[in-house]
PAZAPA-4460 file (N, C-alpha, C; in steps of 0.05 Angstrom, whole numbers, plus 32768, in hexadecimal, padded with zeros to 4 digits):
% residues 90
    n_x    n_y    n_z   ca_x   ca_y   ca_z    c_x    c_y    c_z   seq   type   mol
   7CA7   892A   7837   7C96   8941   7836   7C86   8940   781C     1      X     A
   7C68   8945   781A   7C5B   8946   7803   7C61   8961   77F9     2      X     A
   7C54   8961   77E2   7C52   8978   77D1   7C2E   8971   77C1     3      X     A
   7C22   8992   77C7   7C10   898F   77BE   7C13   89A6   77A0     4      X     A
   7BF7   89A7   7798   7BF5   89BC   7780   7BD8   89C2   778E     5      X     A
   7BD3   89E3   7795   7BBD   89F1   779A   7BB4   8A00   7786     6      X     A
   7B9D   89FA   778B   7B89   8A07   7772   7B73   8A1D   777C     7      X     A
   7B81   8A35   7774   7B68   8A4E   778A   7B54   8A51   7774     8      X     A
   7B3D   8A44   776C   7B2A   8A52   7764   7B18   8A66   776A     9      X     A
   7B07   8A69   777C   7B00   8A80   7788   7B04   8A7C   77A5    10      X     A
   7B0D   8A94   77B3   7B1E   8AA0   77D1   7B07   8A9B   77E5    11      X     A
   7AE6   8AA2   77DE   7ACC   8AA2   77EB   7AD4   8AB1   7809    12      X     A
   7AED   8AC1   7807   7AE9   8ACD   7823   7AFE   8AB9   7832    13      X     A
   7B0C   8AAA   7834   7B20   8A91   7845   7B41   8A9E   783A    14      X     A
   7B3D   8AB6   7831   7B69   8AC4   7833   7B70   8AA5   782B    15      X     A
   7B6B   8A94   7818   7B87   8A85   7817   7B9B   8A82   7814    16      X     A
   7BA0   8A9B   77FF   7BBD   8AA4   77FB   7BC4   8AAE   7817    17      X     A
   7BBA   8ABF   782E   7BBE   8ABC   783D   7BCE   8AB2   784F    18      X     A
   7BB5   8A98   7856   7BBB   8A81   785D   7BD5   8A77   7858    19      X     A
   7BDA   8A6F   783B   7BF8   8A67   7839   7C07   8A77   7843    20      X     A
   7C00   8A8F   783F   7C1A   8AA1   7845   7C29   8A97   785B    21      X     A
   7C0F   8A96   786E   7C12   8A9B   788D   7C27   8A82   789B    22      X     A
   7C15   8A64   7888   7C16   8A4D   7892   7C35   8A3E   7889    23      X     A
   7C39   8A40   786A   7C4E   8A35   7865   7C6B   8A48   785E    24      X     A
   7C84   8A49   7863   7C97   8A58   7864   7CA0   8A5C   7845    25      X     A
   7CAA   8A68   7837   7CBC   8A75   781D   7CBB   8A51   780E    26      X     A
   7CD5   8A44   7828   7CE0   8A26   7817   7CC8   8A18   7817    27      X     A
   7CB1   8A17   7823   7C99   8A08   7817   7C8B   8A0D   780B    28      X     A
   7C84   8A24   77FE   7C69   8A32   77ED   7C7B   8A36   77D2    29      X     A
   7C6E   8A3C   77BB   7C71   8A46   77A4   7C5F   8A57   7795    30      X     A
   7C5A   8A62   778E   7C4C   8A70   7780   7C4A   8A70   775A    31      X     A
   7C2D   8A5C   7759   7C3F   8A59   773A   7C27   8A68   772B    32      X     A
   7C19   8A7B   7733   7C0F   8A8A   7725   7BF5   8A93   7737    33      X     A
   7BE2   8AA7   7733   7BD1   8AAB   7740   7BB8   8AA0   7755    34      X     A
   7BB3   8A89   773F   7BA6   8A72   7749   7BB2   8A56   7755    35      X     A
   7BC9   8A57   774B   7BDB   8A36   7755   7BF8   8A39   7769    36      X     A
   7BF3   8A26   7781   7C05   8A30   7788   7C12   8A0D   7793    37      X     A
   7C2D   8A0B   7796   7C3F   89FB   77A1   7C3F   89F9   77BE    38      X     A
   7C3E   89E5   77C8   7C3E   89DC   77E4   7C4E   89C2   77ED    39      X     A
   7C5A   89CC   77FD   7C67   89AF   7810   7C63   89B8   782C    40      X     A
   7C60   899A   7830   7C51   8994   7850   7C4F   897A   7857    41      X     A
   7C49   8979   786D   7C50   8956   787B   7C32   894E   7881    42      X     A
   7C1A   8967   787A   7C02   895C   787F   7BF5   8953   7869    43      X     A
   7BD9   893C   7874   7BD2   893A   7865   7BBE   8949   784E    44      X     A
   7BB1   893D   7839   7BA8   894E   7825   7B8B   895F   782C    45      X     A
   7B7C   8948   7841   7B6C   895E   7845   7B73   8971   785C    46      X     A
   7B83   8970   7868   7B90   897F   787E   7B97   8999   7871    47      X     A
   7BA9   899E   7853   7BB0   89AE   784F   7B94   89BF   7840    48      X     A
   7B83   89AD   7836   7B69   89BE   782B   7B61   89CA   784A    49      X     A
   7B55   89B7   7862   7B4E   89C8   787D   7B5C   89E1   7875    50      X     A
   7B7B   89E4   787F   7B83   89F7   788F   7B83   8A0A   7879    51      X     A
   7B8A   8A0E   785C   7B7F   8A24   7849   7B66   8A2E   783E    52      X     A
   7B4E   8A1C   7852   7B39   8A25   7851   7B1E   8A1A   7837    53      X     A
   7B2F   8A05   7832   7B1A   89FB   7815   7B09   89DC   782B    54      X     A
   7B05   89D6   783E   7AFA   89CA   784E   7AF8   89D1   7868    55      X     A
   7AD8   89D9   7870   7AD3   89ED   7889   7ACC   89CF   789B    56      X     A
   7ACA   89DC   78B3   7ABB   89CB   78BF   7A9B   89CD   78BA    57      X     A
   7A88   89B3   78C1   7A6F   89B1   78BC   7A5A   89CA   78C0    58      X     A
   7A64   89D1   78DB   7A54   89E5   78E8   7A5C   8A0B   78D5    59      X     A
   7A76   8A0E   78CD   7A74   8A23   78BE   7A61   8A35   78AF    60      X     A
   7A5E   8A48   78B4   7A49   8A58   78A8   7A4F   8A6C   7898    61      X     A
   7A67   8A68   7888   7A79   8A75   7878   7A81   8A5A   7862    62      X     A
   7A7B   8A66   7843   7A87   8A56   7832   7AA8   8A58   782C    63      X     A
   7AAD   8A38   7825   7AC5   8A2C   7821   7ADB   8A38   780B    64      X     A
   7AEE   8A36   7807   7AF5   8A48   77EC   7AF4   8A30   77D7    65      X     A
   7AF2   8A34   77C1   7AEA   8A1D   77AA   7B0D   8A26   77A1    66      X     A
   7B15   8A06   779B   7B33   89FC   7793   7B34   89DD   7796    67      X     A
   7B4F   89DD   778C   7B56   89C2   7791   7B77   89C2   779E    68      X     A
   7B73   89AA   77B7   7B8F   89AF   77C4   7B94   8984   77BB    69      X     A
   7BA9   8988   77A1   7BAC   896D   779E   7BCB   8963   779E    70      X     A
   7BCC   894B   77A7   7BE8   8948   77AF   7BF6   8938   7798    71      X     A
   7C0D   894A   7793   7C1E   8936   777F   7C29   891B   777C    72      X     A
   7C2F   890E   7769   7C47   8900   7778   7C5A   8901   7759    73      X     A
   7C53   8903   7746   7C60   8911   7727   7C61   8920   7724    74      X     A
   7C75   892F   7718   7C64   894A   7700   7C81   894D   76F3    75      X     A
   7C7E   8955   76DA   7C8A   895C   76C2   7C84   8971   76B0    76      X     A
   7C94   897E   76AC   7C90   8992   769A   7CA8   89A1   7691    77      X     A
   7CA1   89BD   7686   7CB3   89D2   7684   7CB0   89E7   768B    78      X     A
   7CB9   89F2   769F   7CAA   8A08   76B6   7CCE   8A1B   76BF    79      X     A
   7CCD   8A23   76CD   7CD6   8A3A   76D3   7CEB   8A2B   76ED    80      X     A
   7D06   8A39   76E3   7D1C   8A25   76FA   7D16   8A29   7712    81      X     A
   7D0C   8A43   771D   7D0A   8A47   7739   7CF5   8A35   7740    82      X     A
   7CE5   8A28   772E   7CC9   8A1B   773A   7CD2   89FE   7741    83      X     A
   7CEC   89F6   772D   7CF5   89DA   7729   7D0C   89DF   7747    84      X     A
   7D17   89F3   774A   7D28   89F6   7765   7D1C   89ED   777E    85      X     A
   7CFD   89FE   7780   7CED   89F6   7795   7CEA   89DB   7799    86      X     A
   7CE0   89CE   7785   7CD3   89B6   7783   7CDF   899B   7792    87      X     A
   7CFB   89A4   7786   7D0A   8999   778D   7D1C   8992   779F    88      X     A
   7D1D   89A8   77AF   7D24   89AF   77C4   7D1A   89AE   77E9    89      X     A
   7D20   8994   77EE   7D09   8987   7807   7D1A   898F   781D    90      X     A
***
């Protein structure tokens, strides 16, 4: 399972928080602050930008939400145990 890092810069109207809510369960999402959020999923990267709304289809006549949905494969730091529980936890 990947793990991504979401980046909500502006919402433009697409609920992405939403979205996550809806789409991924408690053990897959994280919440690591207003703008950034934790993801695991078996899709791919632009799959998970589609379905949270930062890539419309062509024909849309509604703007995209501006972010970045990028997929890990490191990270290090010093962060908060519940975030290192998640992480870790496939």
């Amino acid at each position: 399972m990947a793990k991504f890092l979401v980046y909500i810069q502006e919402d433009n109207g697409q609920n992405v928080v939403g979205k996550i809510d809806a789409l991924y369960p408690n053990s897959k999402k994280f919440r690591i602050s207003d703008d950034w959020w934790g993801i695991k999923s078996n899709n791919l990267t632009d799959d998970v930008a589609k379905e949270l709304g930062f890539i419309l289809p062509d024909d849309s006549k509604e703007p995209p939400a501006i972010g970045l949905v990028i997929r890990e494969e490191v990270i290090s730091g010093y962060y908060s145990k519940s975030f290192w529980e998640w992480y870790n936890n496939d």
